[in-house]
C-alpha positions in Angstrom: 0.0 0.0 0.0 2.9 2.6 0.8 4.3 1.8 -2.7 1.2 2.2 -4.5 0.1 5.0 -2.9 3.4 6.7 -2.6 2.9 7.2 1.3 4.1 5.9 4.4 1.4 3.9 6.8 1.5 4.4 10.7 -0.2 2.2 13.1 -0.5 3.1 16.8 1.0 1.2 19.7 -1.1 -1.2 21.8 -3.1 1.3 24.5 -1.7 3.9 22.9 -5.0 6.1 22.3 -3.6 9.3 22.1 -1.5 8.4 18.8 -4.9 7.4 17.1 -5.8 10.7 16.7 -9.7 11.8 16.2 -10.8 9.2 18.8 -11.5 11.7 21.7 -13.5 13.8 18.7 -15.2 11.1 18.2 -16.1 10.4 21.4 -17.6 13.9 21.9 -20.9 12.5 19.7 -20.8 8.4 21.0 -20.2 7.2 24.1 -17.9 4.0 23.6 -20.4 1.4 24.8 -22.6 2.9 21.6 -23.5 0.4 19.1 -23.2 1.7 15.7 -25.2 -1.2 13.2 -28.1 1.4 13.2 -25.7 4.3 12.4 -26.2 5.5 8.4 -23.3 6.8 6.6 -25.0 10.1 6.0 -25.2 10.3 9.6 -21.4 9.8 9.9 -20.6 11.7 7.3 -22.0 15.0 9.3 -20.4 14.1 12.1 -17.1 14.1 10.2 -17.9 17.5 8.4 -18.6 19.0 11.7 -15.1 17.6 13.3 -13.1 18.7 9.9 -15.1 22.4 10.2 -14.4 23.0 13.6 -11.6 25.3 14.8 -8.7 23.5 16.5 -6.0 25.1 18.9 -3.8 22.8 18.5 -3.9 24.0 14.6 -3.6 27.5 15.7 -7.3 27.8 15.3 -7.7 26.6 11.6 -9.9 24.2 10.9 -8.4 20.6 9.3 -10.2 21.2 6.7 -8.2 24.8 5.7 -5.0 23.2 7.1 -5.2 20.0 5.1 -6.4 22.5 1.8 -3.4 24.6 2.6 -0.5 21.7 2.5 -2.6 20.1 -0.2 -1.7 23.3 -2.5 1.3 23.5 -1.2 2.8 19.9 -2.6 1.2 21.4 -6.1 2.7 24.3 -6.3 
């Protein structure tokens, strides 16, 4: 996969939550007992728009969306 896509693949260590990134997000709109069968995409997909539109101080209050834009024109230009 890193050949193919050109890209080098992370995986986190064992109990190691902080290195999985959104999972604290995540956690803002599903408690971790919640059982996600009945959960639609649609539904998931809005829940992702609203993490990637949010403001993040630890992005010096960019959104990932404008951040990831921003390095994405970056490795264009």
């Amino acid at each position: 996969m890193e050949n193919t896509l050109n890209t080098e693949v992370y995986f986190a260590d064992p109990y190691a939550s902080w290195q999985r990134g959104t999972n604290g997000l995540i956690r803002e709109f599903y408690s971790k007992k919640y059982n996600f069968s009945g959960t639609t995409q649609d539904h998931l997909n809005k829940i992702v728009a609203k993490i990637n539109n949010r403001p993040q101080k630890c992005l010096g209050y960019k959104t990932p969306n404008e951040v990831f834009l921003r390095e994405l024109n970056e490795c264009r230009t």
